[in-house]
PLY file of the C-alpha trace (Angstrom):
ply
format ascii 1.0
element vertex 212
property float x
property float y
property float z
element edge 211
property int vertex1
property int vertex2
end_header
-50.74 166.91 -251.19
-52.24 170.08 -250.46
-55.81 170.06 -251.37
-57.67 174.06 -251.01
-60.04 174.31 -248.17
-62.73 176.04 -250.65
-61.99 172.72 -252.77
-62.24 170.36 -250.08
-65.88 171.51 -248.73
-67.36 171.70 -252.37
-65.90 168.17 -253.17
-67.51 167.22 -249.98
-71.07 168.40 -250.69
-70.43 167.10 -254.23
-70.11 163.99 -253.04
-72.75 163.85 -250.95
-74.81 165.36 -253.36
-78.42 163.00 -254.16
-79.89 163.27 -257.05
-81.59 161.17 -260.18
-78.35 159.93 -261.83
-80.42 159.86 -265.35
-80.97 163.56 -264.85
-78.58 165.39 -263.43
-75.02 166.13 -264.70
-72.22 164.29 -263.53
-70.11 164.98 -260.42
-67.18 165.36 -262.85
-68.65 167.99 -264.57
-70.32 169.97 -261.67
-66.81 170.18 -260.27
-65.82 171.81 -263.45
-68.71 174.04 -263.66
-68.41 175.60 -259.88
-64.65 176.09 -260.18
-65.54 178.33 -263.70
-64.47 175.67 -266.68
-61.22 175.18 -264.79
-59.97 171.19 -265.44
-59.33 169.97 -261.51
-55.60 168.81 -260.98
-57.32 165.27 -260.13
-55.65 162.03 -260.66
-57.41 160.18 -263.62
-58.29 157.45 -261.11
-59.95 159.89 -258.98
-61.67 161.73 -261.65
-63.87 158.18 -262.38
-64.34 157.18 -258.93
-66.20 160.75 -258.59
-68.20 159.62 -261.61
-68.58 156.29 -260.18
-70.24 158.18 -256.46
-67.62 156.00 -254.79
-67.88 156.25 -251.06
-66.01 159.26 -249.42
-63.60 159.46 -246.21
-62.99 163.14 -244.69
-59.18 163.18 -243.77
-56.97 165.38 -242.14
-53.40 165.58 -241.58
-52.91 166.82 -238.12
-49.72 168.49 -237.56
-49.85 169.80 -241.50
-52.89 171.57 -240.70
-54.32 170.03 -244.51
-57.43 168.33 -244.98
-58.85 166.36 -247.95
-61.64 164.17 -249.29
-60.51 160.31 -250.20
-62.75 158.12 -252.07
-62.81 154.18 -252.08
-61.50 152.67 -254.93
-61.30 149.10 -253.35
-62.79 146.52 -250.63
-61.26 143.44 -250.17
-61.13 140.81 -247.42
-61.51 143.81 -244.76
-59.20 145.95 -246.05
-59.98 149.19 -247.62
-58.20 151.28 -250.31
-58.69 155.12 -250.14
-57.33 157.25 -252.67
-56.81 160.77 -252.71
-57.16 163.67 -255.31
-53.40 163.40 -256.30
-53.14 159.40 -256.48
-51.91 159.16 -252.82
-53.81 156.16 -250.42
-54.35 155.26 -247.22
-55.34 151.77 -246.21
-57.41 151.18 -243.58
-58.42 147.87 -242.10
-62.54 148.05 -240.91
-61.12 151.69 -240.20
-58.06 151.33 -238.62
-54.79 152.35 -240.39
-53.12 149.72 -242.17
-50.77 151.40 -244.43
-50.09 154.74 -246.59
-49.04 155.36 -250.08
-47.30 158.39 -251.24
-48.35 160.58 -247.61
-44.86 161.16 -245.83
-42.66 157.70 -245.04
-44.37 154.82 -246.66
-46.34 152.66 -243.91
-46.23 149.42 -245.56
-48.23 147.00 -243.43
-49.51 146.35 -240.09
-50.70 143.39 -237.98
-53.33 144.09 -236.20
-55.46 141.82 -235.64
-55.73 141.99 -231.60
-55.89 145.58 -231.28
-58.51 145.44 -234.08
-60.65 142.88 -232.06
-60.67 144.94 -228.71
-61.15 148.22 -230.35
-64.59 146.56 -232.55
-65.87 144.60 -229.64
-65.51 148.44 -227.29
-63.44 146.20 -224.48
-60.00 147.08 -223.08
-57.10 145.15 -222.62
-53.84 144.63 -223.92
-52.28 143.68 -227.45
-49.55 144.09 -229.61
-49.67 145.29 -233.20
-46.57 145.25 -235.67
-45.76 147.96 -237.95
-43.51 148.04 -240.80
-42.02 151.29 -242.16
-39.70 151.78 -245.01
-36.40 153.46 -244.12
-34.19 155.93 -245.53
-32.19 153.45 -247.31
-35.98 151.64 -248.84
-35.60 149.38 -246.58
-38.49 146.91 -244.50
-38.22 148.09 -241.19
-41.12 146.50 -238.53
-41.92 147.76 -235.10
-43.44 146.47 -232.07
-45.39 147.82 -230.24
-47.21 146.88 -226.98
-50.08 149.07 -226.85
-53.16 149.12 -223.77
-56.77 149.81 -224.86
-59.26 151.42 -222.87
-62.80 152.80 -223.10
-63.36 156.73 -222.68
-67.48 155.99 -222.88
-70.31 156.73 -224.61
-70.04 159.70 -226.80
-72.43 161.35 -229.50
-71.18 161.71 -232.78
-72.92 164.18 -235.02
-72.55 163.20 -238.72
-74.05 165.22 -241.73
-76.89 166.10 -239.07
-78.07 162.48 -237.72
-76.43 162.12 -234.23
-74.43 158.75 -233.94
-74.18 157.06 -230.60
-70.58 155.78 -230.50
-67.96 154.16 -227.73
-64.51 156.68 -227.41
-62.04 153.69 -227.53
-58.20 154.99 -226.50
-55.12 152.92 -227.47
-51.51 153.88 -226.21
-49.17 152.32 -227.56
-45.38 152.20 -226.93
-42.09 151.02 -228.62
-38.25 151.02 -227.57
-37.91 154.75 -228.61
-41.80 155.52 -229.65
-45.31 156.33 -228.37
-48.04 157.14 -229.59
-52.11 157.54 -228.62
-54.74 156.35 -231.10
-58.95 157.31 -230.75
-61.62 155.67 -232.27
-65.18 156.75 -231.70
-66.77 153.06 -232.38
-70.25 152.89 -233.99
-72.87 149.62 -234.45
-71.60 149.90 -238.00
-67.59 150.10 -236.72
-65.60 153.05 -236.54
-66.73 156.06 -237.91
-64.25 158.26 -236.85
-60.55 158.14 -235.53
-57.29 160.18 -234.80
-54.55 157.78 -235.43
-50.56 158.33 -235.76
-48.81 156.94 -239.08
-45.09 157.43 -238.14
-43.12 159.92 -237.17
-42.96 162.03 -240.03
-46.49 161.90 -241.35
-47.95 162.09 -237.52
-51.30 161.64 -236.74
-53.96 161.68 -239.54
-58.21 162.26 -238.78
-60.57 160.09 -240.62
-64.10 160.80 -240.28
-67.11 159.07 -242.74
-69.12 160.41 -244.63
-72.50 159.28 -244.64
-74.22 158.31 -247.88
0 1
1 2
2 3
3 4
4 5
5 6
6 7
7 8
8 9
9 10
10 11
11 12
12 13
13 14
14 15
15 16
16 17
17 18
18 19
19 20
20 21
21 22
22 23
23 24
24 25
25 26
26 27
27 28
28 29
29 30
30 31
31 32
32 33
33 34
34 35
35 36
36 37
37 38
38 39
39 40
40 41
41 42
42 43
43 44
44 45
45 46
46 47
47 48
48 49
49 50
50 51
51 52
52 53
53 54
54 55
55 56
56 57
57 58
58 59
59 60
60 61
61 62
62 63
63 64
64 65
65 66
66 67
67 68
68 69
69 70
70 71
71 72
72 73
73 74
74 75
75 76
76 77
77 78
78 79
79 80
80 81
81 82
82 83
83 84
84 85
85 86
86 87
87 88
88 89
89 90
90 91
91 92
92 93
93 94
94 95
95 96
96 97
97 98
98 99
99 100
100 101
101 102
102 103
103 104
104 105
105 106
106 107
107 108
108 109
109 110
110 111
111 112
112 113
113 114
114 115
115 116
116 117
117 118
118 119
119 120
120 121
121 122
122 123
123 124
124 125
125 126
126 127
127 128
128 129
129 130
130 131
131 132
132 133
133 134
134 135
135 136
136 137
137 138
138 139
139 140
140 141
141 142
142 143
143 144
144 145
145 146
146 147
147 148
148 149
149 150
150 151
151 152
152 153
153 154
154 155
155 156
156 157
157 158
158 159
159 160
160 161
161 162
162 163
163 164
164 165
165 166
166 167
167 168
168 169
169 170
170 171
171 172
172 173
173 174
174 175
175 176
176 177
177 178
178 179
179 180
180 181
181 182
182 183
183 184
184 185
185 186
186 187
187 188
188 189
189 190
190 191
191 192
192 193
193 194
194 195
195 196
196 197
197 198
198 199
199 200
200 201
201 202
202 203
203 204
204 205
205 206
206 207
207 208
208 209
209 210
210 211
């Protein structure tokens, strides 16, 4: 999963790169220029959504000190699809996590509808969300937990230079044997950036956008 920091900021600017597409080369090939002919150790389905200037998500895992670049490969109903440079996805629901796949123990699914709802419209309260893990034995295992949102207030958010105004939105959330604290800073657009936890073993993961 380890992606090199060098790496990660030039597939950043790469992907953020403008330019005529009918002139210059394509993103696939730049990569292999700037890293001296070498063939990046990119899934295949990575490789073409570079070519296809799919949208990009900064991410960092927290506690593994390792960051990365994800790029959409689908929208549907809400719920996003971001895949990373070795084939590995998060899922994200209008930015909030929804499930992993192949980053630490397997978040299947979440229900999250009322946390969702407070956390978009920038309004505390309470809710529950349900989250459902696979276990040691690949088995279904959900969790609930009753969680308390709150806002921490207005905050600026600087993003590839243009300053954001965003809402600092804090959930805590707590289970039989578990707790956790989730930030989102919440934009017009949604949330544009967010420290959330994924489970115990993969702990909390960044996600920040990346303006296009």
């Amino acid at each position: 999963m380890r992606l090199p920091f060098p790496l990660v900021g030039l597939l950043t600017l790469l992907l953020a790169a403008c330019g005529s597409p009918t002139t210059e080369p394509s993103r696939l090939d730049t990569l292999r220029a700037a890293l001296g002919g070498a063939e990046p150790d990119f899934a295949p389905r990575f490789a073409a959504l570079i070519a296809a200037r799919a949208p990009a998500l900064q991410v960092g895992f927290i506690d593994k000190e390792v960051s990365t670049t994800l790029l959409l490969e689908q929208r549907r109903n809400g719920i996003e699809t971001w895949l990373s440079p070795e084939g590995a996805a998060l899922v994200l629901e209008r930015g909030m996590l929804h499930g992993t796949r192949g980053f630490g123990t397997g978040l299947l699914a979440s229900e999250l509808s009322e946390p969702l709802a407070l956390v978009l419209a920038r309004q505390g309260g309470r809710s529950d969300r349900l989250m459902t893990y696979l276990d040691g034995n690949d088995r279904a295992v959900t969790r609930t937990f009753r969680c308390v949102l709150s806002s921490r207030g207005a905050r600026q958010l600087s993003l590839q230079g243009r300053v954001i105004p965003t809402t600092l939105m804090q959930e805590d959330c707590k289970s039989l044997d578990q707790s956790f604290r989730n930030l989102y800073w919440v934009a017009q657009s949604g949330i544009v950036q967010s420290r959330q936890w994924a489970g115990g073993k993969t702990g909390e993961i960044s996600t920040r956008v990346v303006l296009r």
